[in-house]
N, C-alpha and C positions, 0 to 999 in steps of 0.2 A: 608591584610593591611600592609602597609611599612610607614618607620620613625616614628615608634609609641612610643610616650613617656612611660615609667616604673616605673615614679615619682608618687607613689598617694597622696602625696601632693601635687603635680603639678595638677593631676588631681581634687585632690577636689577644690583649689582655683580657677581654671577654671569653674568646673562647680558651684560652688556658683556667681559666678560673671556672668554669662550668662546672667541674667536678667537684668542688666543694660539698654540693648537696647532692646532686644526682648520681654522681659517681662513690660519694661516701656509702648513700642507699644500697645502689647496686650489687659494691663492695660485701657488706654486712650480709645479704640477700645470698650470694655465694658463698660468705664464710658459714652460713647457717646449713647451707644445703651439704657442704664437704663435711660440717660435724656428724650429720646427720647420713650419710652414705656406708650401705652395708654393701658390698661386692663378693661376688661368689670367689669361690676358690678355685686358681688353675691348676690343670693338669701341669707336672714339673718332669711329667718324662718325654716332653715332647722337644725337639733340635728348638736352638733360636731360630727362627726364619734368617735368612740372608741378608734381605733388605732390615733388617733389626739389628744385623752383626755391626758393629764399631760407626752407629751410626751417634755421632755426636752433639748433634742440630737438636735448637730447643729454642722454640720461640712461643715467650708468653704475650699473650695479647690483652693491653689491662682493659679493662669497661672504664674507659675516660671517654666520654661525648664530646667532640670539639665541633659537632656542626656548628656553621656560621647565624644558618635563617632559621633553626631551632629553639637557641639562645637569643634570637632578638625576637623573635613571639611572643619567647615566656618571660618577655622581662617587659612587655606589651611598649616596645619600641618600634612596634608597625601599627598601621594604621587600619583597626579593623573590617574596612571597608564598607558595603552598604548589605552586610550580612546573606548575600546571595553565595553560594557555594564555589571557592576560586579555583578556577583550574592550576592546576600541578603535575611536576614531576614525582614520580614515587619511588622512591629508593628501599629496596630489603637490601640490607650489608649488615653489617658488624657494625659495633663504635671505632673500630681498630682500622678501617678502610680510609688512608689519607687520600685516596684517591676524590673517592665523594665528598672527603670534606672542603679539599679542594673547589671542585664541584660548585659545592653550596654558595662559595662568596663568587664565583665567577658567574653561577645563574642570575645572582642577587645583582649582581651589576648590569643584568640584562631584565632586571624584572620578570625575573621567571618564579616562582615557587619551589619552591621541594620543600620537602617531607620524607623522612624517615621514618621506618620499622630494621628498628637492628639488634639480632637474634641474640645478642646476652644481654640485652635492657627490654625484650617486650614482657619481658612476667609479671611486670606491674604499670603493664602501658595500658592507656581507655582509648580501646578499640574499636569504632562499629564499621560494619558493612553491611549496605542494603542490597540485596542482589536483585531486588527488579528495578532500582535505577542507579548508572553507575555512580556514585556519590558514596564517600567513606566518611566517617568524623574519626578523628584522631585527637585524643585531649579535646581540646574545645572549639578545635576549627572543624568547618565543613568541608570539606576537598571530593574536589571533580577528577579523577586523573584522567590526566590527556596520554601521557606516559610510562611504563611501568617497568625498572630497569632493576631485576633481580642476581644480585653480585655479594661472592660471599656469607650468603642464607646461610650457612650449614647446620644443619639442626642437631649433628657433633656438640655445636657452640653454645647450645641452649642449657643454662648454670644447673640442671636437673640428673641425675641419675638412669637412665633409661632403665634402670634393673629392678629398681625397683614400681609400683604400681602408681605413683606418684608421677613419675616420672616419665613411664612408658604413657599415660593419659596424656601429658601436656604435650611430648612431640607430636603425638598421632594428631592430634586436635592443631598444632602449627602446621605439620605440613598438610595436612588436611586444609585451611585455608589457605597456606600460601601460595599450595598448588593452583588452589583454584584463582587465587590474586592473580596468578602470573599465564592463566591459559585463558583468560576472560576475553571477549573480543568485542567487550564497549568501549576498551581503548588500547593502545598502540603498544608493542613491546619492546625492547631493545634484546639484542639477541633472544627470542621467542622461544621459549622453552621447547613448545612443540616441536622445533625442527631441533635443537639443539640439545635435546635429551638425550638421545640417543648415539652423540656423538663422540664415542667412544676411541680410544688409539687405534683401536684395530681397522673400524671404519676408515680412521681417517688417515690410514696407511694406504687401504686398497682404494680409497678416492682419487689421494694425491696421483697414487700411480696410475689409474685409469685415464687421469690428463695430462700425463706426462712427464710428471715429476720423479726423479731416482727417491728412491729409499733402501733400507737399508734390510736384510735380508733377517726375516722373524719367525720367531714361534711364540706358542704362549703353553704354557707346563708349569706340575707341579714337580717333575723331573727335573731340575736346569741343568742335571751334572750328566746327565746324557744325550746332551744337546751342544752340538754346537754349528747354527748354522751361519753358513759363508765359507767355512771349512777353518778358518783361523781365529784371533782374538774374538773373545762377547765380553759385554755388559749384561747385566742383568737389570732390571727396571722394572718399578710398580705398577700394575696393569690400571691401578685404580689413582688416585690422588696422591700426588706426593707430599703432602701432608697428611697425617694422623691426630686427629682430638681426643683422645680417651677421656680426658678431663676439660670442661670448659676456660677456655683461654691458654690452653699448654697446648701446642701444635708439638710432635714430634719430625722430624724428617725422613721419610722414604727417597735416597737420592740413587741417582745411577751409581753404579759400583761395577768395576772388572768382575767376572767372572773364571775363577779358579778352578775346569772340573776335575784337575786333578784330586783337591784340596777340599771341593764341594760335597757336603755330607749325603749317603747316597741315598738317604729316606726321603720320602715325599715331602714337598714343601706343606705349609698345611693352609697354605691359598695358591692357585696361579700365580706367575709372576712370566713377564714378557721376556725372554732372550734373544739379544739383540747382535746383528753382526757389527763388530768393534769396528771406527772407520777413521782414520787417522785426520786431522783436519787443519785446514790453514787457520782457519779463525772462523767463528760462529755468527751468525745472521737473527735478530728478533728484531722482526718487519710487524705494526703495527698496522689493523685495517681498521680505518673510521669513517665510516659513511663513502667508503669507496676508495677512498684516498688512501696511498699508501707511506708508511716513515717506517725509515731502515734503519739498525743500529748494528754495527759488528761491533761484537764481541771476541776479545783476544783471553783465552784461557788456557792454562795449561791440563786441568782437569775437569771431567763433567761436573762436581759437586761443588769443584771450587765459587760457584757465583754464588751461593750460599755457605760454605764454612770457611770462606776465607774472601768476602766482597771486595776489602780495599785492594787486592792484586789483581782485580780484574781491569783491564783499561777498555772503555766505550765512547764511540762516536759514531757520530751519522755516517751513512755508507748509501749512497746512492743504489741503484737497482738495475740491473740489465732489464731492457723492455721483454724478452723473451718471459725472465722470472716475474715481473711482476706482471703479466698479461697471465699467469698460471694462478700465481695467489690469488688475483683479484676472480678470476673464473672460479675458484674453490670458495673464497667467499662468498658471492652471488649464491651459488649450488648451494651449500651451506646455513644460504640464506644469515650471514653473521654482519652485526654493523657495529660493532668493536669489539676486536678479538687481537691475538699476537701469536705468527705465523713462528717459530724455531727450527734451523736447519743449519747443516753444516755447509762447508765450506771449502770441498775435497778435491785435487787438482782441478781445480777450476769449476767443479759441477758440483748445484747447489743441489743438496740434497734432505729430502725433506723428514723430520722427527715429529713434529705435532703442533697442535692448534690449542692455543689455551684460551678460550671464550672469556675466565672471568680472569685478564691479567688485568696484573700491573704494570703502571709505565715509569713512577715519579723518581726509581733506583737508576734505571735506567737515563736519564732526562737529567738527574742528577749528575753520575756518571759525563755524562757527553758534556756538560751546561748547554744542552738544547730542551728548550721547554715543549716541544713542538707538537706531542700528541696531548698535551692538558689543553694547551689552547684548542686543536682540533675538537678534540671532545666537548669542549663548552660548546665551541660554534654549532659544532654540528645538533647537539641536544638541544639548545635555544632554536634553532633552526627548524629543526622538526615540530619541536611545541610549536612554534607560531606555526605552522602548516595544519597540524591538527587540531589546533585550540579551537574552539564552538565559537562561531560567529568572527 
């Protein structure tokens, strides 16, 4: 990149001001589509689900664009070079991802590219892709990706109706090409869908434990109330995402919750749900892997949900790692094949014990938490690093 500004106050009042026009659009674009939403009608004699009982978490996500090297394109404060197609990083996420936008000023200081597709602003984005050469245009640049780092897609998040026919057409037709965006091997991917599709709780319960790692003793049932294994206390937990979209930009919360099967209604749930053996803990573990490298944060809580409906009583800092532990994660990542992911596990007389792998985390609550910035830096390096490895010529 050339004629790049070095003011980050210049850049923050750019990017806070972005949404005047794009985000006004957007805005308008979803109030149109909510006017316009007919939803069928539920059945009302069915129990609440468990994981739906006194669940109070509600987090709206606005469509405000704060990318850095987005805003300085279209205000043609870069230098459109000698019109040959520039290599880049390609980002699908959300506009809501401060991780990426993060990202964007820290590639930019490295002269790297990015590019965004983020899934509640593409219904009025100029998109091509050529599939006999890798080469995209996006609005009115030409982009090479060297890159292609798919985080927070969900196609939940696209401002449309799936119920209707309108609606069920434009997801089929997104994930129709974003599958195919993110499984192409003209260029490089970051956590590779192929290997990482599949990677489900339950896999990555019998992984852990096939290299050594304790876990905690599970089933998965639409029963919970006739289940309790370990023999004593469960949780209950969502086999699937712990967040819910029904509506674009309204996440609901699916969190862990005790399990009561006294008290637990004795009808079938009307999805699986994972029960968990309950395990009392010193304090909690979220070990970050980037490009092999590992950064450790304990977390001190008193409840599972608490890091989410009650954040400021959580206390976090760095926590160094017994070699035995991180010689496990790092071999589960490798197998995994994951080059930035966040490892979760307890903390129980001395023996860490492992709950799951979340491929598209976040770090910046955490990092926040601690005042250790230490996996945003990591992740610039390391994705600058890789682009110049695979960059053409």
């Amino acid at each position: 990149m050339t004629r790049r500004t070095t003011d980050l106050a210049t850049r923050a009042s750019v990017a806070a001001s972005r949404h005047d026009h794009d985000g006004s659009l957007a805005a308008e674009n979803f109030a149109d589509t909510e006017r316009t939403r007919q939803r069928p009608a539920q059945r009302t004699d069915r129990p609440t689900p468990l994981l739906l009982q006194g669940q109070e978490y509600l987090l709206r996500c606005p469509i405000l664009p704060l990318d850095f090297q987005e805003r300085m394109h279209s205000l043609g404060l870069v230098d459109d070079g000698d019109g040959d197609p520039e290599p880049c990083v390609v980002v699908l996420a959300r506009s809501a991802d401060m991780e990426m936008n993060e990202l964007s000023i820290a590639l930019a200081e490295r002269g790297v590219r990015m590019a965004r597709i983020d899934v509640d602003r593409c219904l009025s984005m100029s998109l091509t892709v050529y599939p006999e050469t890798p080469l995209i245009e996006l609005d009115t640049w030409v982009l090479r990706p060297v890159l292609v780092w798919r985080r927070h897609f969900e196609l939940a998040a696209l401002p449309v109706d799936p119920a209707t026919v309108f609606g069920a057409y434009v997801v089929d037709q997104w994930r129709s090409v974003t599958d195919w965006l993110t499984h192409r091997t003209d260029w490089a991917q970051v956590n590779s869908a192929s290997h990482t599709r599949r990677l489900d709780r339950l896999t990555q319960l019998s992984d852990a434990a096939a290299i050594g790692l304790s876990t905690p003793r599970t089933v998965v049932t639409t029963r919970p109330a006739r289940h309790r294994p370990g023999g004593g206390d469960c949780i209950v937990k969502a086999a699937g995402r712990h967040l819910v979209e029904p509506t674009s930009g309204v996440q609901h919360g699916l969190f862990p919750r005790p399990l009561d099967t006294r008290r637990a209604d004795r009808r079938p749930e009307p999805a699986p749900v994972i029960v968990q053996q309950y395990l009392s803990a010193d304090y909690e573990l979220r070990v970050f892997v980037v490009g092999g490298q590992l950064i450790g944060y304990r977390v001190d809580k008193l409840d599972p949900a608490q890091l989410w409906l009650n954040p400021d009583s959580v206390e976090v800092r760095k926590a160094d790692l017994p070699e035995a532990l991180a010689a496990k994660l790092l071999a589960l990542a490798r197998y995994w094949r994951l080059d930035v992911a966040a490892f979760d596990l307890l903390v129980s007389d001395g023996d860490a014990v492992f709950l799951e792998v979340n491929v598209n985390c976040d770090w910046q609550w955490f990092e926040h938490r601690s005042s250790a910035p230490d996996v945003s830096a990591a992740v610039a390096s390391w994705v600058a690093s890789r682009f110049a490895r695979l960059r053409p010529g």
